[in-house]
Backbone as a chain_set.jsonl record, in Angstrom:
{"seq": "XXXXXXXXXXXXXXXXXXXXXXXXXXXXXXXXXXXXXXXXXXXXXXXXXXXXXXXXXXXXXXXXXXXXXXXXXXXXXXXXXXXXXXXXXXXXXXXXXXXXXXXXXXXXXXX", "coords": {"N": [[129.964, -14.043, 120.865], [132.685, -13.388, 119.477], [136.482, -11.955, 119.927], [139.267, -10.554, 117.794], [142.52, -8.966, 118.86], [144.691, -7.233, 117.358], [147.7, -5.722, 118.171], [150.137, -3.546, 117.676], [153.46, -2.761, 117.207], [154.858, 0.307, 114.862], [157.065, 0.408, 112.32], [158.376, 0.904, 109.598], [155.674, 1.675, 107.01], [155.551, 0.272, 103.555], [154.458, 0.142, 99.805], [153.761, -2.582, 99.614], [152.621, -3.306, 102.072], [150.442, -1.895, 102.68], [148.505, -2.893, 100.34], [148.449, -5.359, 100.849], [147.341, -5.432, 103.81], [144.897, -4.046, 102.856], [143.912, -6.213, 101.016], [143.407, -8.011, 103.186], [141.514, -6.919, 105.003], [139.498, -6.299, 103.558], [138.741, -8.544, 102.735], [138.355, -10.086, 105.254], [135.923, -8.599, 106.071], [134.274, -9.122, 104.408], [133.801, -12.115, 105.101], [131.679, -14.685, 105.898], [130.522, -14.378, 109.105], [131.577, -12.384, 110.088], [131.62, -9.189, 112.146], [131.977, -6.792, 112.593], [134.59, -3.966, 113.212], [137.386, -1.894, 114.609], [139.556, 0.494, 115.583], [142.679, 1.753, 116.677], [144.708, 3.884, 118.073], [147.881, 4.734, 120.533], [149.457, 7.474, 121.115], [151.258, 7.932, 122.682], [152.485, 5.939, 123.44], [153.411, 4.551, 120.71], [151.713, 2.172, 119.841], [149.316, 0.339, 118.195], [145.94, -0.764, 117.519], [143.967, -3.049, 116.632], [140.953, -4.132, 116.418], [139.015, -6.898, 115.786], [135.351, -8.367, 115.331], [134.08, -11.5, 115.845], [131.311, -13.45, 115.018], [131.995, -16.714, 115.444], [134.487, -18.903, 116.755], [134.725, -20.17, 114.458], [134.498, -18.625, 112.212], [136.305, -16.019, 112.603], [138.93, -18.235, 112.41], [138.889, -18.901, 109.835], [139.268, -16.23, 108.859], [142.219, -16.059, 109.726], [143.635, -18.305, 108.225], [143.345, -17.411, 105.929], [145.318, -17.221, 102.991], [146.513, -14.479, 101.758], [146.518, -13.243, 104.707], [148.49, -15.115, 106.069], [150.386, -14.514, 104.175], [151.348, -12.351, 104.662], [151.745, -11.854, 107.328], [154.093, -13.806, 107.757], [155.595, -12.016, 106.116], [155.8, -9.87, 108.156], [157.563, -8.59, 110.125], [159.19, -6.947, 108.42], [157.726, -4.371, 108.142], [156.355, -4.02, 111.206], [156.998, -3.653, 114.429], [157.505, -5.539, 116.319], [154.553, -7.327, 117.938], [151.354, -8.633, 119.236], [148.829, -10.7, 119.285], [145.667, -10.886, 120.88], [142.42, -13.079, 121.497], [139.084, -12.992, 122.664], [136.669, -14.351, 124.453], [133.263, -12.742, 124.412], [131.797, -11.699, 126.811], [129.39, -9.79, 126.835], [128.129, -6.629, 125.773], [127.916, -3.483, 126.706], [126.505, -0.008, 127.277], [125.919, 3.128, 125.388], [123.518, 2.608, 122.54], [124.315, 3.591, 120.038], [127.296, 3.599, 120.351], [128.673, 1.193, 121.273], [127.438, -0.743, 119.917], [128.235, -2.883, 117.518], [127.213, -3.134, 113.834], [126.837, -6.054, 111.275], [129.357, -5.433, 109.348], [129.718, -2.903, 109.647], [132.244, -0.571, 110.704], [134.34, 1.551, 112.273], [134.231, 4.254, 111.428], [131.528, 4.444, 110.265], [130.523, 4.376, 112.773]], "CA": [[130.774, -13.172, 120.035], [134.611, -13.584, 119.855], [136.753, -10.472, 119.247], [140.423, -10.634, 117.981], [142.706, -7.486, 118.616], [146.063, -7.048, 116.811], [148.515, -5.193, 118.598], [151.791, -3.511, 116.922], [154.249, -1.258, 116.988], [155.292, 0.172, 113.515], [158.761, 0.454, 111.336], [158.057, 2.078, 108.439], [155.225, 1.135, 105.993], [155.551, 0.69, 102.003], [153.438, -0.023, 99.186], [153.517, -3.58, 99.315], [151.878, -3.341, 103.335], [149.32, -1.445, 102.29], [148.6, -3.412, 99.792], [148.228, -6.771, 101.671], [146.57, -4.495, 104.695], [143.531, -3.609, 101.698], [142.879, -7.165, 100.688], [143.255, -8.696, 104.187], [140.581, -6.038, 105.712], [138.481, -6.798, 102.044], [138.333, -9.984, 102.819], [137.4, -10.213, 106.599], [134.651, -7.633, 106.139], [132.971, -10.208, 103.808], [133.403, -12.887, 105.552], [130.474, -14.526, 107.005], [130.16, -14.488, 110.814], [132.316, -10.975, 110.132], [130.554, -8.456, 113.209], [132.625, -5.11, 112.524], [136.081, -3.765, 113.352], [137.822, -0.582, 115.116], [140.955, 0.564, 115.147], [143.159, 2.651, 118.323], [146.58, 4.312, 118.035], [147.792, 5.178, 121.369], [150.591, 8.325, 120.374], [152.212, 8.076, 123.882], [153.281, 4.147, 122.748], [153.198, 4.286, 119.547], [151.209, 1.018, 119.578], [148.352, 0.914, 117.247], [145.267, -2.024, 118.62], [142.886, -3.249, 115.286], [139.991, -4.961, 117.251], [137.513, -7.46, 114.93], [134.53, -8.918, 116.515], [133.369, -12.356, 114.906], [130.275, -14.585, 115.512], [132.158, -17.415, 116.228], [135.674, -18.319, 116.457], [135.426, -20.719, 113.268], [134.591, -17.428, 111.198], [137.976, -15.905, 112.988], [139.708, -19.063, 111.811], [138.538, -18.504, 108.386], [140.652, -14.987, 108.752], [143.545, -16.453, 110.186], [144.1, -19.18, 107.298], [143.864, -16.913, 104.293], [146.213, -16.64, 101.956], [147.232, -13.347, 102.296], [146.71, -12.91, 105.819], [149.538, -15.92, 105.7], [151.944, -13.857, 103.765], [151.381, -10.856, 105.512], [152.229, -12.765, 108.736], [155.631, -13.974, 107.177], [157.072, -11.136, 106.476], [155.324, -8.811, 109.281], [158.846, -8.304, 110.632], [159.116, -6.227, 107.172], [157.076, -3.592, 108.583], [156.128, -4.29, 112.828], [158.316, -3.766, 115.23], [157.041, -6.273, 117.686], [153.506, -7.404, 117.781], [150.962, -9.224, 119.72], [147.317, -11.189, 119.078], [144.72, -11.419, 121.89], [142.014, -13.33, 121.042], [138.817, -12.883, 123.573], [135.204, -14.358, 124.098], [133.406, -11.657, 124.784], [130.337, -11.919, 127.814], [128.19, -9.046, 126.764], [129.076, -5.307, 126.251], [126.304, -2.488, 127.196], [126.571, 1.234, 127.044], [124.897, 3.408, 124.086], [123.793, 1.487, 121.454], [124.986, 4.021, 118.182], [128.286, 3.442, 119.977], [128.759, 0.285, 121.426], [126.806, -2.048, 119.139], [128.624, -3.172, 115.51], [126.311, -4.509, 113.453], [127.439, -6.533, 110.596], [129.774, -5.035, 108.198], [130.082, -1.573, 110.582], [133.205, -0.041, 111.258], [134.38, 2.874, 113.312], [133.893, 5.379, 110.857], [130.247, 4.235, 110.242], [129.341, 4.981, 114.313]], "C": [[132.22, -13.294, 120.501], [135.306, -11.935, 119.195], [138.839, -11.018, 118.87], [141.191, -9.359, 117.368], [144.153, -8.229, 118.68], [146.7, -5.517, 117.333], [149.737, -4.895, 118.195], [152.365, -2.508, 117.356], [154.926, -1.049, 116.043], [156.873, 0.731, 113.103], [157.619, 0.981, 110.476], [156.955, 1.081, 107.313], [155.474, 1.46, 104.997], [154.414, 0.167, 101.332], [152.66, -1.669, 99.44], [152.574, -3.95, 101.154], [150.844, -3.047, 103.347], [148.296, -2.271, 101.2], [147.507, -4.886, 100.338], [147.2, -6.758, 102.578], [144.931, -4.185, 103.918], [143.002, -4.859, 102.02], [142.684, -8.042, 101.863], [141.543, -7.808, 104.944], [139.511, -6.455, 104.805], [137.856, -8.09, 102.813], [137.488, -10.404, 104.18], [135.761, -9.436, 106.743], [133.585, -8.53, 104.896], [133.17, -11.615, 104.362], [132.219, -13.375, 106.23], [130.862, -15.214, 108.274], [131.119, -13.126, 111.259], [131.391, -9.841, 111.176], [130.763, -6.865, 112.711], [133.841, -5.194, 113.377], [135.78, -2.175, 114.21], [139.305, -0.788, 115.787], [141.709, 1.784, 116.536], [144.725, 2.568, 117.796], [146.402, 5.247, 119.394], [149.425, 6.164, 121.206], [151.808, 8.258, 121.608], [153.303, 6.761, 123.66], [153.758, 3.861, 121.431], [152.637, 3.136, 119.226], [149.631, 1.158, 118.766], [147.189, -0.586, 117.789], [143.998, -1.844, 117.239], [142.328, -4.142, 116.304], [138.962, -5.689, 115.91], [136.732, -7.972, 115.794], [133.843, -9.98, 114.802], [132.02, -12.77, 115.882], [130.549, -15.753, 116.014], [133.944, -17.921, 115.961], [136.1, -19.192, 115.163], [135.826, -19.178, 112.124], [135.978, -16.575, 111.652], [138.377, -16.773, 112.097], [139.757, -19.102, 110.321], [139.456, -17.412, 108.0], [141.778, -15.159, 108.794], [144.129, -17.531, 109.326], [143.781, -18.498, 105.979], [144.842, -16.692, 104.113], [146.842, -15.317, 101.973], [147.233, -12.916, 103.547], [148.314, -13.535, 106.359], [150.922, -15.02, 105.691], [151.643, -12.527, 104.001], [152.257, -10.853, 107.525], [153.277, -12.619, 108.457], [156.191, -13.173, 106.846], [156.258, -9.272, 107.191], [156.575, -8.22, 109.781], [160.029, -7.214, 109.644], [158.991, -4.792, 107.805], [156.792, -3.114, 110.33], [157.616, -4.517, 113.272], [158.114, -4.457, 116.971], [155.111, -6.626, 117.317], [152.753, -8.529, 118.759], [149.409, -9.564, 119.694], [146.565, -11.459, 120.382], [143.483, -12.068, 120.876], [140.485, -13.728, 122.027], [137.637, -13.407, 123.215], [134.522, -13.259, 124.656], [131.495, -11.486, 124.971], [129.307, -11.328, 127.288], [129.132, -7.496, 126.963], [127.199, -4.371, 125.824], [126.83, -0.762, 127.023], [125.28, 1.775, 125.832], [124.88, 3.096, 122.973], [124.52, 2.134, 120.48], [126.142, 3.747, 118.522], [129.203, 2.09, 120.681], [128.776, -1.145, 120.892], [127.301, -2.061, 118.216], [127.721, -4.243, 115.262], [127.292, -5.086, 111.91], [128.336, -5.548, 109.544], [130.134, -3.27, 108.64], [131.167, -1.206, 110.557], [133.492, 1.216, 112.278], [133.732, 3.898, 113.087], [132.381, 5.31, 110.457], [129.74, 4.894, 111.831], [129.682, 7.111, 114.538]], "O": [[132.702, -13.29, 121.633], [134.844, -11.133, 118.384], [139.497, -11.708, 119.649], [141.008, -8.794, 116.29], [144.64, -9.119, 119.378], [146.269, -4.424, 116.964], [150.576, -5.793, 118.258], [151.853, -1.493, 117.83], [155.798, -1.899, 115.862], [157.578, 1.455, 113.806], [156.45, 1.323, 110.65], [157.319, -0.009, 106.871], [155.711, 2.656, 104.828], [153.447, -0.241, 101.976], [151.454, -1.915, 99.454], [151.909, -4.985, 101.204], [150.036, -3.748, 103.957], [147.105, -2.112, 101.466], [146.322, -5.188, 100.2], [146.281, -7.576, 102.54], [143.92, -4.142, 104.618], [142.091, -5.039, 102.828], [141.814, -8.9, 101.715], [140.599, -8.515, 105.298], [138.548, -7.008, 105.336], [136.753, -8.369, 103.283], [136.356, -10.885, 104.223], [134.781, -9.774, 107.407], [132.37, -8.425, 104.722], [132.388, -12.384, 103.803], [131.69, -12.663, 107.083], [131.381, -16.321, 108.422], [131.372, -12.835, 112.428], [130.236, -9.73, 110.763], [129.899, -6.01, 112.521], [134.137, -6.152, 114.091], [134.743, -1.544, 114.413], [139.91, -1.745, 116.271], [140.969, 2.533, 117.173], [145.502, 1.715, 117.367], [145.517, 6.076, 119.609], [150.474, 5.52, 121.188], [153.003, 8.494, 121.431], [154.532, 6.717, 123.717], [154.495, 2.905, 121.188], [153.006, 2.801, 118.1], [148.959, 2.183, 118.885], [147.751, -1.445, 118.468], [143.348, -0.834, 116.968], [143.059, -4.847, 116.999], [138.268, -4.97, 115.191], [137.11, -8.129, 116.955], [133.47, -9.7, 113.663], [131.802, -12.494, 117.062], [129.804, -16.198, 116.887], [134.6, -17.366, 115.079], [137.247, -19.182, 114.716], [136.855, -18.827, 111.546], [136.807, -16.562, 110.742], [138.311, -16.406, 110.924], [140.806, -19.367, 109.735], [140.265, -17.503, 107.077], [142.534, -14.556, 108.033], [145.286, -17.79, 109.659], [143.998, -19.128, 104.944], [145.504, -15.995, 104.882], [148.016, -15.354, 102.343], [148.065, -12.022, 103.7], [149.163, -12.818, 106.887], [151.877, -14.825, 106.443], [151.866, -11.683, 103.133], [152.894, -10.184, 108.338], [153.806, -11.532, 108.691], [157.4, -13.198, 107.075], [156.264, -8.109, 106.785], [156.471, -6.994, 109.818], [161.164, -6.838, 109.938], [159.993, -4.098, 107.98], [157.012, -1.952, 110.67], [158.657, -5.063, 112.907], [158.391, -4.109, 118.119], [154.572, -6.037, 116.379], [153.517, -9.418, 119.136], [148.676, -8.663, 120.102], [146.987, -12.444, 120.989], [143.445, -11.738, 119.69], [140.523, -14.929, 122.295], [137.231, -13.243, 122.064], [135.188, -12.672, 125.509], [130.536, -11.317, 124.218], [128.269, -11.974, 127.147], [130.096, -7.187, 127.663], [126.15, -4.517, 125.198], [127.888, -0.68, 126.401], [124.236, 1.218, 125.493], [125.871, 3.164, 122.245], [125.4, 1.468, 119.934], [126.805, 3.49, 117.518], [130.426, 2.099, 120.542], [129.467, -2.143, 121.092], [126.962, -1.072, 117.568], [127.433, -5.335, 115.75], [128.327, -4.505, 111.582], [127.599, -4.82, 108.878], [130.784, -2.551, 107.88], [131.505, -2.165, 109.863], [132.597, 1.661, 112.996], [132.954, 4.494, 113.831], [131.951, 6.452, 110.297], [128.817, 5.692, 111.997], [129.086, 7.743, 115.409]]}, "num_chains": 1, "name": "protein.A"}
């Protein structure tokens, strides 16, 4: 399992972010080798941390060459006020399963 977490800090969003933000999230969540997502705003930073978890990192790469992910990229500097991609393999994670485990197509608000 690969996980890749987007890191920002925000300027002001408008329609057209939101927008882009919809069909980019649309799209990864049907992707296949898509695991589930979750999302962290830390208020002390204002930095906000979107985590996905794929199956492998072609299905990532699949995310990272759409079309609108693209032009969401290009004019990120629109909206973000700084930003940064980790991109991790990821050994094994344990705790309790309802809140540990994403199964396909899961999100936060699902656990």
């Amino acid at each position: 399992m690969y996980s890749s977490t987007f890191i920002f800090a925000t300027k002001q969003f408008d329609d057209e972010f939101h927008r882009l933000d919809r069909i980019i999230a649309d799209a990864a969540r049907t992707m296949p080798g898509y695991l589930g997502e979750e999302s962290w705003e830390n208020a002390s930073t204002g930095l906000t941390s979107n985590v996905y978890y794929w199956e492998t990192l072609d299905a990532l790469q699949a995310l990272i060459q759409h079309p609108v992910h693209l032009q969401a990229k290009a004019a990120q500097a629109n909206w973000l006020d700084g930003y940064r991609v980790v991109i991790s393999e990821v050994l094994r994670t344990y705790g309790a399963v309802s809140y540990t485990h994403l199964r396909a197509h899961e999100t936060r608000e699902d656990l």
